[in-house]
N, C-alpha and C positions, 0 to 999 in steps of 0.2 A: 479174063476169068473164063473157064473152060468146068465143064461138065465132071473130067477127070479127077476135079477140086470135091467132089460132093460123093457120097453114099449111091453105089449103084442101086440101078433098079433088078428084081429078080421077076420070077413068073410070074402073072396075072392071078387073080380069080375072084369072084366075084364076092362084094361085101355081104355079109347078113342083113336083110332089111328090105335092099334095093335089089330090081329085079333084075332079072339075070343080066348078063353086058350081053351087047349086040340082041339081045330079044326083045326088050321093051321097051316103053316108051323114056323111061329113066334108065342108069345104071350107074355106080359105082367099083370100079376095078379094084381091087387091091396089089399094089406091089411085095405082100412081105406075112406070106401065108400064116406064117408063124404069132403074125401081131394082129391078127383078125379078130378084133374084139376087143381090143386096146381101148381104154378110155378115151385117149388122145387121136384125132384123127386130124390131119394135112393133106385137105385135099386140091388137087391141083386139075383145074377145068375153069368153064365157063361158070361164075357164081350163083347165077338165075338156076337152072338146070341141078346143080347141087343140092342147093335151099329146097328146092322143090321133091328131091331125092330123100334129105334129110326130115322131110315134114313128119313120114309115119312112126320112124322110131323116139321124134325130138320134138313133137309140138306141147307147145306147153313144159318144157324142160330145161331150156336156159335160160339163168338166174340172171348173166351179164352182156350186154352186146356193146362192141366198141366196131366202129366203123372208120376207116379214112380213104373216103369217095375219092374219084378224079373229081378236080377242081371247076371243071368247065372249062380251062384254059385252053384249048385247043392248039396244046402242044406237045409233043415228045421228049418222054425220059428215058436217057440213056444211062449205062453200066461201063464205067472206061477200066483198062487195066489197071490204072493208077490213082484213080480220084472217077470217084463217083458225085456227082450234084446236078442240079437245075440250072447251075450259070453257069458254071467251067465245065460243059462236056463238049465233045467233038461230033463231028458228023460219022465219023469212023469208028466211036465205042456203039458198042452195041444196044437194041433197041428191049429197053426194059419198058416200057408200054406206053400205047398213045394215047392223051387225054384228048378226041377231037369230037366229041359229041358236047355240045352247047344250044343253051337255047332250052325249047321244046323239049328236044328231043331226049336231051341230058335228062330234063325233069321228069320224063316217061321212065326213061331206065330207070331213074332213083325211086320211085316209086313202086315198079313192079316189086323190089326187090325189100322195100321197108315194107309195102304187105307181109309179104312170106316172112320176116326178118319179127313182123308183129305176132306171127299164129307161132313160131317157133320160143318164143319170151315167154316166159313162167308170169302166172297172175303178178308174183312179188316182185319181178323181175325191170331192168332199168336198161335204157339203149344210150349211148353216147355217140354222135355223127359230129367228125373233126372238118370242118369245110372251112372255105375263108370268106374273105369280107367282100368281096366281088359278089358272090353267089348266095352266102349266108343268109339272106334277108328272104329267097326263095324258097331256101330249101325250109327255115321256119314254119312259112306257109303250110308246105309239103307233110313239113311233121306234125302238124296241128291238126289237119286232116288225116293223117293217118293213126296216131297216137289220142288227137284228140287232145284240146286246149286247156281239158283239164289238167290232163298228165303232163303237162309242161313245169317243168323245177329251174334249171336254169339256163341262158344265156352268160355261159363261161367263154374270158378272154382269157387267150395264151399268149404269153410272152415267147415269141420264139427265138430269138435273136438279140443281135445288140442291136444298137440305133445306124441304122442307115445315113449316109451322105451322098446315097446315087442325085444326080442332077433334076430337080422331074419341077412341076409344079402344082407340087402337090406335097401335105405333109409324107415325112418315112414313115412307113408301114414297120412295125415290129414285131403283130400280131394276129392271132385269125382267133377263130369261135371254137366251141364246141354244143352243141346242143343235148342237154341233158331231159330226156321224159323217161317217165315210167308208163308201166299198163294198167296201171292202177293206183287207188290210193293209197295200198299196201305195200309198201314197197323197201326192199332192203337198205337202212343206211346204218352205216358206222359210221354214226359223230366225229367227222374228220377234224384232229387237233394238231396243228402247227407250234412248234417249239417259239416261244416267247423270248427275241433276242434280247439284250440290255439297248439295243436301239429301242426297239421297238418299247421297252420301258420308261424310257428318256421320254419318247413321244406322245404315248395312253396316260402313264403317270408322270404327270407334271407340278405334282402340288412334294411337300417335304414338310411332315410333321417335327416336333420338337426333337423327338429321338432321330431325325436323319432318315428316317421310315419314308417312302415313295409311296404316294396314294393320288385317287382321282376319286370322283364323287360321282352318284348315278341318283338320279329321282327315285324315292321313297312311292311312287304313285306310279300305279298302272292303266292303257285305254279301258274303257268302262266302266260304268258305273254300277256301282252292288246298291239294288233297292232294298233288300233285307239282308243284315248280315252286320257285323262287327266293321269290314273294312270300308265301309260306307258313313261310317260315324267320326265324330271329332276325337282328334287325339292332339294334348297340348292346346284347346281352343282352337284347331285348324280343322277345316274342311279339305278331303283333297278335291284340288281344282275341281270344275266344272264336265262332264264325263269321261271322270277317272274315279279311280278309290285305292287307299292303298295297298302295295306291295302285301303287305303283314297286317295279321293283328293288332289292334292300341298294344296291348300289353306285351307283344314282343316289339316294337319301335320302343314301349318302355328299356325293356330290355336291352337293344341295342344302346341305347340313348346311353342307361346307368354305366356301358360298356365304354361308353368313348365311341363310339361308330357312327357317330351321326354327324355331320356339322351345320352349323347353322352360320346362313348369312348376315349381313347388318338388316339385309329386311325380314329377319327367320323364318327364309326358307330353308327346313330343314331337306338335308340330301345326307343319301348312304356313303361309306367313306371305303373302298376297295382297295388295297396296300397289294402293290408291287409282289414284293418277296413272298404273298401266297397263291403268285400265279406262277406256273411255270409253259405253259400254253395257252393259245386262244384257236378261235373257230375261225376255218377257213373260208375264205371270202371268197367270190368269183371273178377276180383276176389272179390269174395265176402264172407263175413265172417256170417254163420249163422247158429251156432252151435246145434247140435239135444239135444233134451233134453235131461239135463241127468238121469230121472226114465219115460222112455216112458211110455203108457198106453200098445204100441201096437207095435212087431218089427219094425222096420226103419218108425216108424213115425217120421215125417218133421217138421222145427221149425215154427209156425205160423205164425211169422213176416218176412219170407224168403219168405208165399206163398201171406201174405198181401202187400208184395213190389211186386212180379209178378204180382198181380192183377191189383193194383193202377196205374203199369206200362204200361200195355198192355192190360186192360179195362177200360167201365166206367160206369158209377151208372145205375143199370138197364139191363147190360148186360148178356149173359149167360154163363157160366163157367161149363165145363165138366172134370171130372174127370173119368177116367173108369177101374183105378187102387187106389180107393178110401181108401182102407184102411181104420186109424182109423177116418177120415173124416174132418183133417185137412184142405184139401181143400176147404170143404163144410162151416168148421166153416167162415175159412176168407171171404169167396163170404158172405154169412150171413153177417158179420160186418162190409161189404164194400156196402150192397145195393146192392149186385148181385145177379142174381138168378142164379143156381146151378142143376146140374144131377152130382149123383156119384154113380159109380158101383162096386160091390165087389161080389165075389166069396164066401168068407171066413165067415163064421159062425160068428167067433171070433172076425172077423174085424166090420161086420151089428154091432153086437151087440155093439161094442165099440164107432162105430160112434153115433150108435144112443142116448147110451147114453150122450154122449159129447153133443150134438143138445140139446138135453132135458136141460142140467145143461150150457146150453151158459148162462153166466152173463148177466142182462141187458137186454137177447129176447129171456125170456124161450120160447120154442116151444110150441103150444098146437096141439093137435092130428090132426089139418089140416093144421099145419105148413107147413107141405112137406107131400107129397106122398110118401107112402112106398109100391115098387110093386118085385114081385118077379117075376124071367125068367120063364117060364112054357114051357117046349120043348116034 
C-alpha cells in the first residue's frame, strides 16, 4: 500500500483558531486551502497536542465521543499488501503503530487525553472507550475518576468474532468492553430498538392462547409503595405484595380484566398478558454482537454498523462526533452516513492514508477536495 493510492497533499496554511504553525505553542496546518472551514476535519499528528489545539474553538461542543485506545498489548500492528490483521502479518508489511506503553505509563497517557476529551463534551454529551478484557477493569477505574461514577451507564460486551479453538488454558476469548459515560445527567439517548426475530418470539413468548395468539405474562405490581393514592389499595380483594403497588389504577386492571388481559393463576395471582404479534421490537441489552471484519483494511478496524448504532444512539443529525484514535476512519465514515459532522485524529501514516481513502470511495457521497478538512499537528 503506497501513498500514490490516496488524495495528494497541496500547500499548507494555517487553520482558523489555532495559532499560527511554527509560531506557537499549538498549531494546525491545513493541506486544502479551499476546505478551511469545512465542518469535517482529519486531522493527522500527535492526539494530545490536537485535543489541546482544538479546546478553544470545541470545548463544550461535542455531542459524541467514541474512542479505540491501544490495548496495552505491547505489540505492533502492521499494513501488509495483501491482508491486513493482528495474527497473519509479517515482519516485512509495514508498521501501522506500536502498542508498547503498558502498565503506568499506558494509564498516564489515557488519562491526559480523557481530561481534554472531558472539557471538549457538550454538558448532554456521551463518550464510548472500546478497550479489552485485559485492561478493561483499569481503565473503568480511570473513567470513574475522570467522568465521575455517576455518569457511568454501561459496561457493554461486544461480540467480536466467532468462537475460538486456539489451544491455551483458558476459556476462548470472543469479546472485549466498551465503556459507556455521560457528562452529565442529561444526556442524549435515542431509545435503541432491535428488530424482534420469530426466534426471539419462540423464546419471550412461550405461553399460546386459544386463538393460536403467542403471549407471556408480566406483574401487574411495581417496586414501591403508594401510601396515598389508588394504586396502594385493594383491587379484586388483593393487596399488592408487600413494598410494591400497582402497575395501574383498580379501575383500569378492571378494565383490562373485562378485556381478557389479565390471567390468573390457580393461586390468583393475577399477571398482565403481552401477545407476540403487537411487538415488533424490543430494547437493546448490553451484550452486543458486532463482529470486526473479517479482511480489514486496517488492524483493529471496527464494524460500521456497531459505530452507526453508537451514533444513531447517543446523537442526532447535525451533531459532532470526535474521534481521536481514528484509525482507518470508520468513525468518520458513519458520522458521514448519519448527517453528522465529524473531527478524527490519527498518528499513523498508514491509518491518514486509509481513512482518507475510504472518505473518497464512501458509496453514494464521494468526497470532493472540500468535503472535509485535512490538517496536520505542526509542533
Amino acid at each position: 500500500m503506497t501513498a500514490d493510492h490516496f488524495p495528494p497533499a497541496t500547500t499548507n496554511s494555517t487553520w482558523p483558531g489555532a495559532e499560527p504553525a511554527g509560531q506557537g505553542r499549538l498549531g494546525l496546518a491545513s493541506d486544502q486551502e479551499a476546505a478551511q472551514g469545512a465542518a469535517n476535519k482529519l486531522i493527522q499528528g500527535e492526539n494530545l497536542t490536537a485535543l489541546r489545539a482544538l479546546l478553544d474553538n470545541y470545548r463544550g461542543r461535542v455531542s459524541l465521543i467514541y474512542i479505540d485506545p491501544p490495548f496495552a498489548t505491547n505489540g505492533e500492528y502492521r499494513v501488509g499488501a495483501t491482508r491486513t490483521g493482528t495474527v497473519s502479518s509479517s515482519p516485512a508489511d509495514t508498521l501501522a503503530y506500536a502498542d508498547t506503553l503498558v502498565g503506568a505509563e499506558f494509564l498516564d497517557f489515557l488519562r491526559e487525553r480523557l481530561v481534554l476529551l472531558r472539557e471538549l463534551l457538550a454538558d448532554n454529551g456521551s463518550i464510548y472507550l472500546h478497550i479489552d478484557y485485559k485492561i478493561g477493569h483499569y481503565v473503568k477505574v480511570l473513567m470513574d475518576e475522570v467522568f465521575g461514577q455517576r455518569n457511568f451507564r454501561n459496561d457493554i460486551t461486544r461480540i467480536k468474532c466467532n468462537p475460538k479453538n486456539f489451544p491455551r488454558k483458558g476459556y476462548g476469548n470472543v469479546k472485549d468492553l466498551i465503556l459507556f459515560y455521560s457528562k452529565s445527567g442529561n444526556v442524549i439517548w435515542n431509545d435503541p430498538q432491535v428488530p424482534l426475530s420469530e426466534a426471539d418470539k419462540e423464546r419471550l413468548f412461550r405461553k399460546v392462547d386459544a386463538d393460536g395468539r403467542r403471549y407471556t405474562t408480566i406483574p401487574l405490581h411495581a417496586p414501591g409503595e403508594t401510601v396515598n393514592g389508588s394504586t396502594g389499595q385493594a383491587w379484586r380483594g388483593l393487596l399488592p405484595p408487600r413494598g410494591r403497588h400497582w402497575r395501574s389504577e383498580p379501575a383500569v386492571l378492571e378494565e383490562l380484566d373485562r378485556q381478557g388481559l389479565i390471567e390468573w393463576s390457580a393461586n390468583r395471582v393475577p399477571r398482565k398478558k403481552i401477545f407476540a404479534d403487537e411487538k415488533t421490537t424490543r430494547r437493546m441489552q448490553d451484550i452486543w454482537e458486532f463482529k470486526d471484519p473479517p479482511y480489514p483494511v486496517y488492524p483493529t478496524q471496527k464494524n460500521l454498523e456497531l459505530l452507526q448504532f453508537i451514533i444513531a444512539t447517543s446523537s442526532n443529525a447535525g451533531d459532532l462526533v470526535l474521534d481521536c484514535f481514528c484509525g482507518s476512519g470508520t468513525t468518520l465514515l458513519a458520522a458521514q452516513s448519519m448527517n453528522r459532522r465529524w473531527i478524527g485524529i490519527d498518528d499513523s501514516e498508514p491509518a491518514i492514508a486509509v481513512a482518507r481513502k475510504r472518505l473518497v470511495e464512501m458509496p453514494g457521497s464521494l468526497f470532493s477536495a472540500t468535503g472535509y478538512e485535512f490538517l496536520r499537528v505542526d509542533v
